[in-house]
C-alpha positions in Angstrom: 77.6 83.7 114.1 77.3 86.2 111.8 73.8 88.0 111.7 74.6 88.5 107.5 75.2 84.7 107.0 72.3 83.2 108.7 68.7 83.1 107.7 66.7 86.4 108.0 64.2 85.6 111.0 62.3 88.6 110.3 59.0 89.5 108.4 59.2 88.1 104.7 62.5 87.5 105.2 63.3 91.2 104.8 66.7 93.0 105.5 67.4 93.4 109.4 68.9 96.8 108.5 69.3 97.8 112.0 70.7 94.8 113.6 73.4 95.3 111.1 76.8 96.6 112.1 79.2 97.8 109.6 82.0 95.9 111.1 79.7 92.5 109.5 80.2 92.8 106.1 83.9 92.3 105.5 83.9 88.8 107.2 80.5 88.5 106.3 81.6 88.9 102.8 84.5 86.7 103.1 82.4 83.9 104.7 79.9 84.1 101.7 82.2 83.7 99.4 84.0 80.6 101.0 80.3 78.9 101.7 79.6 79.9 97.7 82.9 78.1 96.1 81.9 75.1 98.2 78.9 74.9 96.4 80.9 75.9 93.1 83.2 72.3 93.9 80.2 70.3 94.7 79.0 70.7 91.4 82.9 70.0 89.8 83.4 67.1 91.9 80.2 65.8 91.2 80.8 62.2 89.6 77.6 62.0 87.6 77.6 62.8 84.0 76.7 66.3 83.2 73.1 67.7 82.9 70.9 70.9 83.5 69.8 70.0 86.4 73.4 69.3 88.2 74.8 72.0 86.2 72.9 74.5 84.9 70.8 74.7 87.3 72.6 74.0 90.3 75.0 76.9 89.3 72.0 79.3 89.0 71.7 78.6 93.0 74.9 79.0 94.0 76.5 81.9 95.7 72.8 82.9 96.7 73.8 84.2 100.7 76.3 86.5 98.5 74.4 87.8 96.3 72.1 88.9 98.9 74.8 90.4 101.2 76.3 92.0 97.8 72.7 94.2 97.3 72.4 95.1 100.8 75.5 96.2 101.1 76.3 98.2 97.8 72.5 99.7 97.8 73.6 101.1 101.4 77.1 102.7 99.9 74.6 104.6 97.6 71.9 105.4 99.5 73.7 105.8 103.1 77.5 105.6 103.0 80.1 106.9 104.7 83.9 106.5 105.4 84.1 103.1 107.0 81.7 101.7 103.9 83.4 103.3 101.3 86.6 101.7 103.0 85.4 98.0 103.0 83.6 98.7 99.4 87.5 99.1 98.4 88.6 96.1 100.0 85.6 94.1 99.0 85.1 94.9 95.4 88.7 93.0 94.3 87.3 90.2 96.7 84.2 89.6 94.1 86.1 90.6 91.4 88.5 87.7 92.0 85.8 85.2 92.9 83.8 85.8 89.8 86.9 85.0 88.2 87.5 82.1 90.4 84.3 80.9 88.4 84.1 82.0 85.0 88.1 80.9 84.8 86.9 77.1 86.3 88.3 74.7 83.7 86.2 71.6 85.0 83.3 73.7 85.8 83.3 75.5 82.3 84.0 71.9 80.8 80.6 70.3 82.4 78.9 73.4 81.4 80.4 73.2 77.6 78.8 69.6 77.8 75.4 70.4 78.1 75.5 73.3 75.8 77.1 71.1 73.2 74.0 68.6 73.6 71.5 71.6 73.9 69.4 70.4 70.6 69.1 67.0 72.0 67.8 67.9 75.9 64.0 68.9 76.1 64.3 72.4 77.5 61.8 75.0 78.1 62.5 78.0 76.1 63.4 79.9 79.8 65.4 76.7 80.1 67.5 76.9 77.2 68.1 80.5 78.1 69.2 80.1 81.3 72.0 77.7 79.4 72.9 80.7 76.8 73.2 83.2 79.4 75.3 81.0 81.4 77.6 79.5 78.7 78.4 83.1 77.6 79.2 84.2 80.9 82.3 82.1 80.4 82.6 82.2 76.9 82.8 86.0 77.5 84.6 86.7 79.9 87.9 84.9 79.0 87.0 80.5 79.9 88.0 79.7 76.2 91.5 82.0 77.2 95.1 80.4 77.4 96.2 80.4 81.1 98.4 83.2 80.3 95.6 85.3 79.3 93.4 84.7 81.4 95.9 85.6 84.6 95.4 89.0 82.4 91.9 89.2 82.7 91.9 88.5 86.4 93.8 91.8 86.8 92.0 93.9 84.5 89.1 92.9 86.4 90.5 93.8 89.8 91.6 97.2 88.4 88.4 97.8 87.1 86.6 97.0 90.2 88.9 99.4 91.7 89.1 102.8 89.8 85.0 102.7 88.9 84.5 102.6 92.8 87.4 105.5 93.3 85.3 107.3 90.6 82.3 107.1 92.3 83.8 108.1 95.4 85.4 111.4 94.1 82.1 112.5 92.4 80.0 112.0 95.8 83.2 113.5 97.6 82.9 116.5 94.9 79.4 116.8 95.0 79.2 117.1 99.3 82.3 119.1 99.0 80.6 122.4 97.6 78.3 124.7 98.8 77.2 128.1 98.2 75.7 130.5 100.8 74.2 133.8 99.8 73.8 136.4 102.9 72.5 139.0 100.7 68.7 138.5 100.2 68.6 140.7 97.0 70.6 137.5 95.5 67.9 135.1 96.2 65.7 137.0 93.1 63.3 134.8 91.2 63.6 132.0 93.5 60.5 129.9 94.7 59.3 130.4 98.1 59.6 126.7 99.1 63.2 126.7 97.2 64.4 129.7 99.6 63.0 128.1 103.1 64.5 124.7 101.8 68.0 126.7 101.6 67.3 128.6 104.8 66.8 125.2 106.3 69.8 123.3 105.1 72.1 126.8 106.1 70.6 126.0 109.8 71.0 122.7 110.1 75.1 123.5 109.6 74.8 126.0 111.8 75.0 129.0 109.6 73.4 132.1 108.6 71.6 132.6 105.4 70.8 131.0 102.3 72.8 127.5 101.4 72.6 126.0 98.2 74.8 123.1 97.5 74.8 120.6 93.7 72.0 118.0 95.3 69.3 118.1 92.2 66.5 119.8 94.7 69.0 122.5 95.3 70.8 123.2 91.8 68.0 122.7 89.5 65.5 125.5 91.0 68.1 127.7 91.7 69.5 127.5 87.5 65.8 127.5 86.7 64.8 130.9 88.6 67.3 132.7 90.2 67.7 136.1 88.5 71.3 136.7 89.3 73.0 135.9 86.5 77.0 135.5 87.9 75.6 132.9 90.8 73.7 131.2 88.4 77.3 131.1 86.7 79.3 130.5 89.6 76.3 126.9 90.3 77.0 125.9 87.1 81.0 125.8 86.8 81.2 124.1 89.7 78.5 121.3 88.8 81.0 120.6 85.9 84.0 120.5 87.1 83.4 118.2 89.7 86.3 115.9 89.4 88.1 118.2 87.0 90.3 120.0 89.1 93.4 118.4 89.0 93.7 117.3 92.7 93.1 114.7 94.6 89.7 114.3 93.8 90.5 114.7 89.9 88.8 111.8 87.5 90.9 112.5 84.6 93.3 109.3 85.2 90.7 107.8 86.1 88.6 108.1 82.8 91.5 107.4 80.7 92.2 104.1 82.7 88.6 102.7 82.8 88.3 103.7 78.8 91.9 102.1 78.2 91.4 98.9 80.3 87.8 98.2 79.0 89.4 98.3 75.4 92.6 96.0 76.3 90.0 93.2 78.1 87.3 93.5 74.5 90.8 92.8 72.8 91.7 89.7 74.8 88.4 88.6 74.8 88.5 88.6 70.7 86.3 91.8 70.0 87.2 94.9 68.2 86.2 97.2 70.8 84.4 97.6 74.2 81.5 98.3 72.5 81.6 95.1 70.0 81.5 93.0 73.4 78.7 95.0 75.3 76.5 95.4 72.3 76.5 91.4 72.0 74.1 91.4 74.3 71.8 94.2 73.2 68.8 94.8 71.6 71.0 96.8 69.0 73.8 94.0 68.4 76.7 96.3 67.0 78.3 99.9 67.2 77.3 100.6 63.4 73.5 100.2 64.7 74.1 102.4 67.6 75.8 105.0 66.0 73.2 104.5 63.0 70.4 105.2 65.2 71.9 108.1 67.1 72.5 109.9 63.7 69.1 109.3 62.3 67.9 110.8 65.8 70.3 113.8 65.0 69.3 114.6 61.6 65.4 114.9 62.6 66.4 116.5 65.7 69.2 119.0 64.8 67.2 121.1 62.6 64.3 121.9 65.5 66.8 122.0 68.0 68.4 125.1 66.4 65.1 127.0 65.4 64.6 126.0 69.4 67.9 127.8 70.2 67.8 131.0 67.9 63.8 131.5 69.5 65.8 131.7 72.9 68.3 133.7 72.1 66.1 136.0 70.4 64.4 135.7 73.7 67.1 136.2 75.9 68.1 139.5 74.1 64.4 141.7 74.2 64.2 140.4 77.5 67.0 141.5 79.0 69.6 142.3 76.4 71.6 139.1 76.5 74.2 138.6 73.7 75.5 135.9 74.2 73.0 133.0 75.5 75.7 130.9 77.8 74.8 127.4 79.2 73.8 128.6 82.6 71.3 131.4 80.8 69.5 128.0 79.3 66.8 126.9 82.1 66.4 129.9 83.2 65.3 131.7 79.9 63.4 128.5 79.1 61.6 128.2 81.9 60.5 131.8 80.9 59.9 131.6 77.5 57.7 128.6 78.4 55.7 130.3 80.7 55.0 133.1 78.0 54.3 131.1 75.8 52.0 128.3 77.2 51.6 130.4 80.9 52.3 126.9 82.9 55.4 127.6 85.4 56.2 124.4 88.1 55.1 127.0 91.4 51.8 126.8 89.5 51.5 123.2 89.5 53.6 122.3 92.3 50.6 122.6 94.8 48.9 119.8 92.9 51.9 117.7 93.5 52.4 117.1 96.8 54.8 113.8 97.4 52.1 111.9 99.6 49.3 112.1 97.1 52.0 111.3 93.8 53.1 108.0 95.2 49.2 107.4 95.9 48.5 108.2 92.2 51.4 105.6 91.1 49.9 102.9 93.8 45.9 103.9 92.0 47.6 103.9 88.5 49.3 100.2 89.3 45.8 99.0 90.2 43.8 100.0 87.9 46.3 98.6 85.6 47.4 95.5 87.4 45.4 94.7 89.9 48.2 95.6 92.6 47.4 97.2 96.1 49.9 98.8 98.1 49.7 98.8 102.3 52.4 100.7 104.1 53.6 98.5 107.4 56.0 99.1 110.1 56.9 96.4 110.9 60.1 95.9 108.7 62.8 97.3 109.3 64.9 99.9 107.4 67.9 101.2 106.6 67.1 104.9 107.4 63.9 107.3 109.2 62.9 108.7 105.7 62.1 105.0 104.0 58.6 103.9 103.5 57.8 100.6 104.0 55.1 98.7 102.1 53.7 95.7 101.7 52.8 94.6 97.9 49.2 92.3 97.1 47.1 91.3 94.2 43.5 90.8 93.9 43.2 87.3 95.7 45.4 89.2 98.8 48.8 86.9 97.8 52.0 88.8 98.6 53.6 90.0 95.1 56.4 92.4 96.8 57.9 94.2 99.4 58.4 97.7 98.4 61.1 100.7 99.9 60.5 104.1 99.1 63.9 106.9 99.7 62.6 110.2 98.2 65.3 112.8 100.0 68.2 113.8 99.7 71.0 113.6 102.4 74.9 113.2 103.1 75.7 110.0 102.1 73.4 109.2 98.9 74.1 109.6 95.8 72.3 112.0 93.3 70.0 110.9 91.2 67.0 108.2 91.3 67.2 104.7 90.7 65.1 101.3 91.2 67.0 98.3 93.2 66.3 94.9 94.6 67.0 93.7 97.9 66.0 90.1 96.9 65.0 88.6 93.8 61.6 87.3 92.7 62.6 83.3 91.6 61.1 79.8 91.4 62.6 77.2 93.8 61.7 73.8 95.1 57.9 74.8 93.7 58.2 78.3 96.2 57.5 81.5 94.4 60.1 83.5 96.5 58.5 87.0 95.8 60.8 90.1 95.5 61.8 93.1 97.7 61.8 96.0 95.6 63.4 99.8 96.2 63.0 103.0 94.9 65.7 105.9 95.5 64.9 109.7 94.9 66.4 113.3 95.5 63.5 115.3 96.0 62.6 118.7 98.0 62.2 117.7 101.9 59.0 119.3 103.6 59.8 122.4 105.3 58.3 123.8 108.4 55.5 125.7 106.4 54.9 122.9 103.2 55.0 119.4 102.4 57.1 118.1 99.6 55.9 119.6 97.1 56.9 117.4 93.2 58.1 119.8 90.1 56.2 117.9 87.1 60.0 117.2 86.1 60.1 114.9 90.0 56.2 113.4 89.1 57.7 112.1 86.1 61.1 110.8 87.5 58.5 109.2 90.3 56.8 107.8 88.1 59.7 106.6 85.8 61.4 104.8 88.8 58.1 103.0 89.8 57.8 101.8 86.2 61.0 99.9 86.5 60.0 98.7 90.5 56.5 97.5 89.2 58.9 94.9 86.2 61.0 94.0 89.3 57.6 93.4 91.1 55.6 91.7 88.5 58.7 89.0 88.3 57.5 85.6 87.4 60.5 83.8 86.1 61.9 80.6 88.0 65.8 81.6 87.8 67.1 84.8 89.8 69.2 85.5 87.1 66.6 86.0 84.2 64.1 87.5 86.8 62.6 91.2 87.2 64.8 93.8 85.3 67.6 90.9 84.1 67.1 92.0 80.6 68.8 93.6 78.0 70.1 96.9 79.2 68.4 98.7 76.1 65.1 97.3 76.8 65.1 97.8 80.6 64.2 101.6 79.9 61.0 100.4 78.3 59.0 99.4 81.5 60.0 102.5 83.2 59.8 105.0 80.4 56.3 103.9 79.0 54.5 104.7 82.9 56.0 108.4 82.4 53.0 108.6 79.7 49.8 108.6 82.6 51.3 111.6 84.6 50.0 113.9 80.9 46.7 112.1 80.9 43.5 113.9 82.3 42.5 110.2 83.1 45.5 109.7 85.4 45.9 112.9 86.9 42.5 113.2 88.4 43.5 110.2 90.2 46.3 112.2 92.4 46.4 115.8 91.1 44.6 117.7 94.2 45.9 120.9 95.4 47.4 120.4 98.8 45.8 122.8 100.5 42.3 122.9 99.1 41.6 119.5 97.5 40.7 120.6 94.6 41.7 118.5 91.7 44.1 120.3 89.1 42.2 122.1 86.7 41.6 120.6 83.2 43.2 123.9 81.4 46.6 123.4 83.6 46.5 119.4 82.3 46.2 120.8 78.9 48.5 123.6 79.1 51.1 120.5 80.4 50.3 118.4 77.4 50.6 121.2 75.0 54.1 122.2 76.6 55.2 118.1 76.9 57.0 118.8 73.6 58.9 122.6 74.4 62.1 122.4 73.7 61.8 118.8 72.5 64.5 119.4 69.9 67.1 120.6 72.1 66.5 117.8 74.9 67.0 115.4 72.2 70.1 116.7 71.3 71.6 116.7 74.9 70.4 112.9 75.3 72.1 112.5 72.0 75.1 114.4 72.9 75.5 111.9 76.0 75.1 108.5 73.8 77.4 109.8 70.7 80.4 110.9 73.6 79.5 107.0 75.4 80.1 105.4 72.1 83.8 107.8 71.7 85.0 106.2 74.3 84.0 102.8 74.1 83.5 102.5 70.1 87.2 102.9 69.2 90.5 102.4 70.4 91.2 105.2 73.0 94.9 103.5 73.9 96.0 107.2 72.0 93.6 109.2 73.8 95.3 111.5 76.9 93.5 114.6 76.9 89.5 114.1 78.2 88.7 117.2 77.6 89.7 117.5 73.9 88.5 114.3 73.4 85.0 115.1 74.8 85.0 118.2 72.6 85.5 116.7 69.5 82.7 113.9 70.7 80.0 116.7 71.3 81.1 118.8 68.5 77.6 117.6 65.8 75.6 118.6 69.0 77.0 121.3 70.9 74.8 124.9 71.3 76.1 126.8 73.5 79.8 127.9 74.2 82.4 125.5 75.6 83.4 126.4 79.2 87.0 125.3 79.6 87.0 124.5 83.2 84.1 121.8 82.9 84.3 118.7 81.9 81.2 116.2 81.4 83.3 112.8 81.3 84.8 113.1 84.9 81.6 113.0 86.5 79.8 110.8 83.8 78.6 108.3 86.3 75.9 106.5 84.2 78.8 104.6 81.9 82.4 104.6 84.2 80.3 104.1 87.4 77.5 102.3 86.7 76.6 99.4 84.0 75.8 102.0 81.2 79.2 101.9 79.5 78.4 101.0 75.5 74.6 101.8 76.7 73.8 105.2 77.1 71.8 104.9 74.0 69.5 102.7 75.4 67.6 105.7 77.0 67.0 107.0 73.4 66.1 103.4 72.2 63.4 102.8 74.9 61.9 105.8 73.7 61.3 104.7 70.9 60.2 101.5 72.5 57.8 103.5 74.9 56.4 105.2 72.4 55.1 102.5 70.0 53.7 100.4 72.9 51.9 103.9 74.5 50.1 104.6 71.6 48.7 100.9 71.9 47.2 101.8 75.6 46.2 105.3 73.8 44.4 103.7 71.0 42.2 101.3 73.4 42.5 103.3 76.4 45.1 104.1 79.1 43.3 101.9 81.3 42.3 98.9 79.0 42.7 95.7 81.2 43.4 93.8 77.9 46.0 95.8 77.0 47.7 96.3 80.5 47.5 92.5 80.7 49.4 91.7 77.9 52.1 94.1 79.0 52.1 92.4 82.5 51.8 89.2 80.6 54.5 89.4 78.1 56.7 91.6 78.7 56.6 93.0 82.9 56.4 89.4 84.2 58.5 87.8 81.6 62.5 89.1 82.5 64.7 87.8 80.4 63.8 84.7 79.5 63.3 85.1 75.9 64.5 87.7 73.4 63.4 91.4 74.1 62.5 91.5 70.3 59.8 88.6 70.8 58.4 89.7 73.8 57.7 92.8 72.2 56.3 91.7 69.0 54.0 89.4 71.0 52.8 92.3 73.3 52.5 94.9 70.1 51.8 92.5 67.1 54.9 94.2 65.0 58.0 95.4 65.8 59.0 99.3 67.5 58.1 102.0 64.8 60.2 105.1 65.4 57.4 107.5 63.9 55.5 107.3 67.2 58.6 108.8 68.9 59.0 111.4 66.2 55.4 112.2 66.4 54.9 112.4 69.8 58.5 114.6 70.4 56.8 117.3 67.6 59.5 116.5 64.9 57.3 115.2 62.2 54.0 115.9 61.6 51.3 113.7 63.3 
């Protein structure tokens, strides 16, 4: 028998990542997926008259062993792939693709469905209940049930497609990204550069056996090295190739790739009855349309635009007294920043990065979710994991019940993906009156210790910490009874919100003395460096607005319109960014063909959302500000209405009942430095 199809008989029925073989998941997979359409034709064949119970809900439970395998596996091709996973991601992704199909394309099942959401006024549902049918009557409604047969043999392929190129995108960037590296055996070049940032490259050039400095585009590597290295042509030579990954015009190129992915998204919106891509994603959005999108992004612009160039002009004017730059080029931009930021508020990350050690951070997260929540955090060994570097803990509430199991991934290696994300390895639901409690991950890229120093956090890494644990503490705090509407399951531009809103504690005095200690003394971070990181919160505010901008406006050009004339990314990309753009175009990069977020991952029609949340974050932070960033009655009703609550009811109304009105985007505004307080 398959180890992937049985029953986990380990602790909390958590992942046996090491009794897993690679070789399991394709039949495990296809046995899954024959064990889930049995349970699919149990409910068709089912001779009884419709009802939520037979229906509804018994389609809510099916497919569960899948789902589980799905998340193990696809959370392992991110954090720890390689070759033989990326090959049976390939052959499994059309598998799913077709069996989703196989039930969103169900006549019978869509007709029993149809015939409890027709009687949906008449049935005494609970409002989680009667979202549950919603959710599911649009998942067939939207994706093609309502279709001619003709059409619908149309979708199925689209799908399959789809399935297929965002996967091959995926793989190129990771290939692109492990593919490069640059090693400097001329010391002089490693100018400017952090002591901890130079043994971390002397490391990684030793453990490939070679001599000198190696610096490759992992976030750990490229972001000190475009931050302080004084060589100006490396700094240049880092740059270009961070973006043209997949813009080469080889194998490895993403150019088809994007076209395709844009073009087949369009032609499924069509069949489906919508206008545009975006028109179907929006649906089911905080935002509703592309007007209100695009709307919101321009009113962001037109407060924003104006700073961000008085921001600009102060750099280049910068740039030039310093050392005669004429023309400031997008490589020059973190590095003179990080300058002219030190001048002007004398805060530079090797100052504060001593305070930050990685141990004592995840500490402050674990005190900050306590004091907040009531939630205490015990690391145990006893689990198993998917690689050496994962922390293991075990997740409690006041009265010692079990609320989560929680993974931690903070380094980077071959085989994961850039970036930082939250996932789930099992979801928190309500079943046969058992609260099945979660298991939560984390995934970061941050510096490894070194021989001399622990990891040691940039503020930039507290924050992304902090962000990440913000969205594991909504998956934690689940308390819905369908998987489906449970943990993060909400609308994707009020996902942000839980996430974005914890990045507030790591400015305030309150929090930081909680975690802040230098690593070698103790001594807690001094009161006029917390100050001096508040005061410098909103540098360059204007032009970071604009780059998030810059990323939802070329989001919405691809998805907003009909791209079926578009065959030149790079054009197309330049007329998207050109309201935004500051600094020169560089004609070998290209952002699109390495634009993860929205032809990888689920942000397609969503980028926005980041912006949105913001807002969102904002509004609800000056709450906690106004009765105190620890106030138990205000944490409560956060927990209460909106952490514990998914997505069973409208984002809109959980909100209003946490905040008593509806997101003001003056706090935002305020709080970013572009209108007055």
């Amino acid at each position: 028998m398959n180890l992937l199809n049985t029953y986990f008989n380990t602790p909390y029925n958590t992942a046996p990542f090491s009794k897993i073989k690679v070789e399991d998941f394709l039949p495990g997979f296809k046995a899954a997926i024959k064990k889930a359409k049995k349970e699919i034709d149990a409910i068709v064949t089912n001779s009884d008259a419709p009802t939520f119970e037979n229906t509804i809900e018994a389609l809510e439970f099916t497919g569960q062993d899948l789902d589980r395998i799905s998340s193990i596996f696809f959370n392992l091709n991110s954090a720890e792939t390689n070759d033989a996973i990326q090959k049976i991601a390939q052959e499994v992704s059309p598998l799913l693709s077709e069996f989703s199909n196989d039930i969103t394309l169900n006549e019978e099942l869509f007709k029993r469905v149809k015939a409890v959401y027709q009687i949906k006024d008449s049935i005494n549902l609970t409002v989680e209940q009667q979202t549950l049918l919603d959710k599911k009557y649009k998942s067939f409604s939207r994706n093609g049930a309502n279709l001619p047969e003709d059409k619908k043999k149309t979708l199925r392929e689209i799908d399959k497609e789809l399935s297929k190129l965002k996967l091959k995108f995926g793989e190129n960037v990771l290939a692109e990204t492990n593919n490069f590296e640059m090693l400097i055996t001329n010391e002089s070049d490693l100018s400017g550069l952090p002591e901890g940032t130079i043994e971390a490259a002397k490391q990684m050039a030793e453990s490939k056996n070679k001599d000198g400095w190696l610096f490759t585009l992992d976030y750990p590597s490229y972001i000190p090295f475009m931050t302080y290295a004084d060589n100006r042509e490396l700094r240049k030579k880092l740059a270009i190739a961070a973006g043209k990954k997949a813009f080469k015009g080889d194998a490895l190129d993403n150019q088809e790739n994007v076209l395709n992915i844009a073009k087949l998204r369009y032609k499924r919106a069509n069949l489906l009855g919508y206008k545009t891509h975006a028109h179907f994603v929006l649906e089911e959005r905080m935002a509703k349309t592309p007007q209100k999108v695009e709307a919101f992004l321009e009113e962001l612009l037109t407060k924003a635009k104006p700073a961000a160039l008085r921001e600009l002009a102060e750099l280049k004017q910068f740039a030039k007294e310093l050392d005669d730059i004429d023309q400031l080029e997008k490589w020059d931009s973190a590095y003179y920043a990080e300058k002219l930021k030190q001048k002007l508020f004398d805060l530079d990350d090797e100052k504060l990065k001593p305070y930050f050690k990685l141990e004592n951070v995840i500490n402050g997260a674990f005190k900050v979710a306590e004091k907040l929540y009531g939630l205490h955090f015990e690391e145990i060994t006893t689990i198993d994991k998917y690689h050496i570097d994962v922390l293991t803990y075990k997740v409690t509430d006041d009265q010692t019940n079990l609320v989560a199991i929680f993974y931690a991934d903070f380094f980077p290696r071959t085989g994961k993906r850039n970036g930082a994300w939250m996932t789930s390895y099992k979801p928190q639901y309500i079943k046969d009156g058992e609260n099945e409690r979660p298991h939560i991950s984390i995934v970061c890229n941050f510096t490894k210790p070194t021989k001399s120093k622990p990891s040691l956090l940039t503020f930039n890494e507290v924050t992304t910490l902090f962000h990440e644990f913000g969205h594991a503490l909504h998956g934690m705090l689940a308390n819905t009874s369908y998987p489906s509407l449970s943990g993060t399951s909400v609308f994707w531009d009020f996902v942000e919100l839980p996430s974005q809103v914890l990045e507030n504690w790591c400015y305030e005095k309150e929090a930081l003395e909680l975690f802040a200690t230098h690593y070698e003394t103790g001594n807690v971070i001094p009161m006029d460096l917390v100050q001096k990181i508040k005061d410098s919160a909103t540098f360059h505010e204007g032009m970071q607005t604009l780059r998030q901008l810059s990323f939802g406006l070329l989001d919405m050009s691809w998805h907003g319109i009909d791209p079926t004339t578009i065959n030149n990314v790079k054009l197309h990309e330049l007329k998207a960014f050109e309201g935004t753009q500051l600094f020169p175009d560089v004609a070998e990069n290209c952002m699109s063909t390495s634009f993860s977020h929205i032809f990888q991952g689920g942000y397609s029609s969503g980028y926005y959302s980041y912006k949105w949340a913001e807002v969102l974050d904002a509004d609800a932070f000056e709450f906690f500000k106004e009765k105190g960033i620890f106030d138990k009655e205000v944490a409560t009703k956060f927990k209460d209405n909106v952490l514990s609550k998914g997505g069973i009811e409208d984002p809109m109304v959980l909100y209003k009942r946490f905040r008593g009105h509806e997101p003001r985007p003056d706090a935002l505004l305020k709080r970013a430095g572009l209108i007055e307080k």
